[in-house]
C-alpha positions as MATLAB code, in Angstrom:
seq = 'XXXXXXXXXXXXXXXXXXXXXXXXXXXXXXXXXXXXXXXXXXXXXXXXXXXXXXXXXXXXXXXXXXXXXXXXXXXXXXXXXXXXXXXXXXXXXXXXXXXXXXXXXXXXXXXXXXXXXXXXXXXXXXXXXXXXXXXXXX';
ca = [
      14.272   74.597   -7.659;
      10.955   73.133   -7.960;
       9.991   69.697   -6.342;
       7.026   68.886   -8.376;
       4.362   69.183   -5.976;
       3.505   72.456   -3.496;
       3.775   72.079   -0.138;
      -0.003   72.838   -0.009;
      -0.888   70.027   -2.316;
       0.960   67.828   -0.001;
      -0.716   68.719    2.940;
      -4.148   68.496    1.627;
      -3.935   65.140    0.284;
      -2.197   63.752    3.632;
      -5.596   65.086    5.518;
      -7.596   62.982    2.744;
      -6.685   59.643    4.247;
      -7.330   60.670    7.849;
     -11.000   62.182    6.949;
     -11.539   58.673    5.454;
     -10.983   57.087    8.358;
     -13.171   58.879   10.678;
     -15.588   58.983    8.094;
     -15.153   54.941    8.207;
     -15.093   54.319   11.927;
     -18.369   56.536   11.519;
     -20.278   54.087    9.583;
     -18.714   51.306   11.225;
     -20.006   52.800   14.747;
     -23.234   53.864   13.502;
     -23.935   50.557   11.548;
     -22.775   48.392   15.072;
     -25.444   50.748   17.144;
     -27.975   49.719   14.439;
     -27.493   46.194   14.681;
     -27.348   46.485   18.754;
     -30.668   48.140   18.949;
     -32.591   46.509   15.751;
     -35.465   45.581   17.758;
     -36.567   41.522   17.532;
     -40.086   40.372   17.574;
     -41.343   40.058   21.003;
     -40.339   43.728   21.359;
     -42.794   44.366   17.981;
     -45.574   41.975   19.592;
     -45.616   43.978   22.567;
     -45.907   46.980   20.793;
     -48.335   46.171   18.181;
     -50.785   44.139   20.823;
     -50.550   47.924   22.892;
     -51.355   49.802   19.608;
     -54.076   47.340   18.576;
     -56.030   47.518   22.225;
     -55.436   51.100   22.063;
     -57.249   51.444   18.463;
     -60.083   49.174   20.205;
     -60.567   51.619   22.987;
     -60.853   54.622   19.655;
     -63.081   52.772   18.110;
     -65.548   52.390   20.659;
     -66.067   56.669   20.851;
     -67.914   55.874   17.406;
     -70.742   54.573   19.561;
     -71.166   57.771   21.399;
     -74.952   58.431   22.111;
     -75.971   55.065   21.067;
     -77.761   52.440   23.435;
     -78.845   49.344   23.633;
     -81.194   47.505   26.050;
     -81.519   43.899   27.982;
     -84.823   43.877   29.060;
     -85.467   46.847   30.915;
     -82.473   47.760   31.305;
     -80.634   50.639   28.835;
     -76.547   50.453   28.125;
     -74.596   52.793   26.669;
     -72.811   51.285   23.607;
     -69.778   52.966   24.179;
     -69.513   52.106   27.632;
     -70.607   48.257   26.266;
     -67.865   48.802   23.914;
     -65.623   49.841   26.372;
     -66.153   47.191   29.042;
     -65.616   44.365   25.664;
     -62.207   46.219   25.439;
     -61.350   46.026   29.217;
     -62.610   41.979   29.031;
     -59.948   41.760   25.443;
     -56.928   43.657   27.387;
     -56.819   40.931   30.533;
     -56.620   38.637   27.721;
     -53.663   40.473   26.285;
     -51.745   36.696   25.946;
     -54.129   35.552   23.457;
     -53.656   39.102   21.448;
     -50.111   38.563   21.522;
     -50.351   34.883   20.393;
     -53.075   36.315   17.494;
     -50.484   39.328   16.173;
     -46.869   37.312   16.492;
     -49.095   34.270   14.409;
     -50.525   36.694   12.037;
     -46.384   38.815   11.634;
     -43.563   38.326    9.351;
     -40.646   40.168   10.066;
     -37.494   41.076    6.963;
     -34.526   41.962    9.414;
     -31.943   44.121    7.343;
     -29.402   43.826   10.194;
     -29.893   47.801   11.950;
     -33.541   47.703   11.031;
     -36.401   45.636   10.649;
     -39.611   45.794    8.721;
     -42.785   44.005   10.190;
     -46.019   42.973    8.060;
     -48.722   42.007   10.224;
     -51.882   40.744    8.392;
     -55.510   40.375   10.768;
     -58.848   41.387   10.486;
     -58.466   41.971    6.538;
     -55.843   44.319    7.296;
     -52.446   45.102    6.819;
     -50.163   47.015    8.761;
     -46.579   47.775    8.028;
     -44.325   48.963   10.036;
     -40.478   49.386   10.600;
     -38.184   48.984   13.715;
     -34.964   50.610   14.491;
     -33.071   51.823   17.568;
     -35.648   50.270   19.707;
     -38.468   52.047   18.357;
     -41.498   50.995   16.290;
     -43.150   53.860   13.170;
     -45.873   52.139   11.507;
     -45.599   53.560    7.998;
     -48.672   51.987    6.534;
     -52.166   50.766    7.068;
     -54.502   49.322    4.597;
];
């Protein structure tokens, strides 16, 4: 007496329809924490206005050993450099206001890409699960 299929065949394809599922609910769970932690703009400000006084404060190290003078009196131009940062963070407001101005964001649902443009520059970066990678700089 044969039946047509094997019991084995059976079994296997009955297991196809659960795997489907959890594969499904998968997506579905990951896609749902994507869109849940896509991170919006003032979260990208905040970052990028951090990242850009943080560059400021690199930049200045290029004026190790160099000085400049008022009078009499001889400055290091790192440490002027420096101090011009320090005066630029308290102002931190106005750096947001400059970077969100200067940002367009392309929100894809669970991430983000942000293109800021300043200085001549242009800085691309993405945003997902409430973190920032900047990807490119040019």
């Amino acid at each position: 007496m044969t039946t047509g299929t094997s019991p084995d065949t059976t079994s296997h394809a009955a297991t196809r329809p659960i795997k489907l599922q959890i594969f499904a609910a998968g997506l579905l769970i990951a896609l749902l924490a994507g869109v849940f932690t896509n991170p919006g703009k003032p979260a990208y400000v905040d970052y990028a206005s951090t990242r850009f006084i943080e560059h400021l404060k690199e930049d200045c190290e290029d004026y190790s050993g160099q000085t400049s003078s008022l009078g009499v009196v001889a400055f290091s131009n790192r440490d002027l450099c420096k101090a011009g940062v320090g005066l630029f963070s308290l102002a931190r407001g106005g750096v947001e206001a400059l970077i969100d101005s200067s940002t367009k964001r392309q929100n894809f649902g669970v991430l983000s890409i942000y293109v800021t443009e300043m200085g001549g520059r242009e800085f691309k970066t993405l945003g997902m699960g409430h973190h920032f990678f900047t990807f490119q700089s040019k």
